[in-house]
N, C-alpha and C positions, 0 to 999 in steps of 0.2 A: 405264434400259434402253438397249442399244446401237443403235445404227443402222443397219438394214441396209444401206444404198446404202454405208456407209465403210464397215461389214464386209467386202463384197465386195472392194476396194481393197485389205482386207489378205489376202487368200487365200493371193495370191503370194509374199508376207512370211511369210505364217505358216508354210508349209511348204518353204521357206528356211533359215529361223529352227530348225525343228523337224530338219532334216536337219543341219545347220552345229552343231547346239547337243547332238545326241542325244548324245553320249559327256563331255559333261561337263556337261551339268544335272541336279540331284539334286532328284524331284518331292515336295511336301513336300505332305500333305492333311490336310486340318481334324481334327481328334478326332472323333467320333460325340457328343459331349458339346457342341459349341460350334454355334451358329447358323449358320446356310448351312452345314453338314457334308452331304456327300449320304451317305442313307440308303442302305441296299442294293438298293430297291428306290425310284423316283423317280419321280413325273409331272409332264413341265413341260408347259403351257399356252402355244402358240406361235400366236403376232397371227395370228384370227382362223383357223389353219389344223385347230386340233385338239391333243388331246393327243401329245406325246412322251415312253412308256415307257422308261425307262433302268431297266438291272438291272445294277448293279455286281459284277464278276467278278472284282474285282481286278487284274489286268495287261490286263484289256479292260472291253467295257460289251457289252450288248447291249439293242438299240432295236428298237422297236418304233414305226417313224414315223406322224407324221398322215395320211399318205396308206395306212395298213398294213401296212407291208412289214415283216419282219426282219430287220435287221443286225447283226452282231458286230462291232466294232472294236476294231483294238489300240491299248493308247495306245502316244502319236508324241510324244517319243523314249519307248522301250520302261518306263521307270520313272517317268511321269507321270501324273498322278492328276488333271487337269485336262482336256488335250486327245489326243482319239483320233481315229483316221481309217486312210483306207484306199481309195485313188479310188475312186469319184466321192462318198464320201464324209467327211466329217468335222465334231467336234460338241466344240465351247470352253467348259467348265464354269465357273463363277464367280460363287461362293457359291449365291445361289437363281437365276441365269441363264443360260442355255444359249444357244450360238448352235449354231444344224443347219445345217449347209454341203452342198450337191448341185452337184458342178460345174453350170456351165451354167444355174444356175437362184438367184434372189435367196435370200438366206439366212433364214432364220426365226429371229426374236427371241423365248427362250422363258423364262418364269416359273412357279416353285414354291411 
């Protein structure tokens, strides 16, 4: 499981990374056939805070966070199958692992 306190640490990085990188990363996603593939519709379980509903849209996600809200995000850069976002939010898939990013606020370590 990742760590939140480094997660945070990478925030800056990752949407750096994400901006620098959008026009020549090509996002590659698991088969529906292979283990950690996400499903269409997904629930991670994030430390202690509650479920995080992900419903895959294809070129976005939309969540349904532990706190209730709902969000639509696109993925960043626009053909990745991994990580989406959209201030003040953003959410880094990885296999059965999610991290849920809220500026301002520690990030949520989540499992499938």
């Amino acid at each position: 499981m990742m760590n939140p306190r480094a997660a945070i640490a990478r925030i800056p990085l990752f949407f750096a990374a994400v901006t620098a990188l959008s026009g020549c990363v090509s996002g590659g996603y698991e088969s529906a056939g292979r283990p950690g593939a996400m499903p269409r519709i997904a629930t991670y379980n994030c430390d202690g805070a509650g479920p995080l509903r992900v419903e895959n849209l294809g070129r976005s996600v939309k969540l349904l966070t532990p706190r209730g809200l709902e969000v639509t995000l696109p993925a960043s850069p626009p053909d990745s199958t991994t990580r989406y976002g959209n201030p003040p939010y953003a959410l880094v898939l990885d296999g059965r692992e999610a991290l849920w990013f809220v500026t301002g606020k520690e990030p949520l370590a989540c499992r499938r």
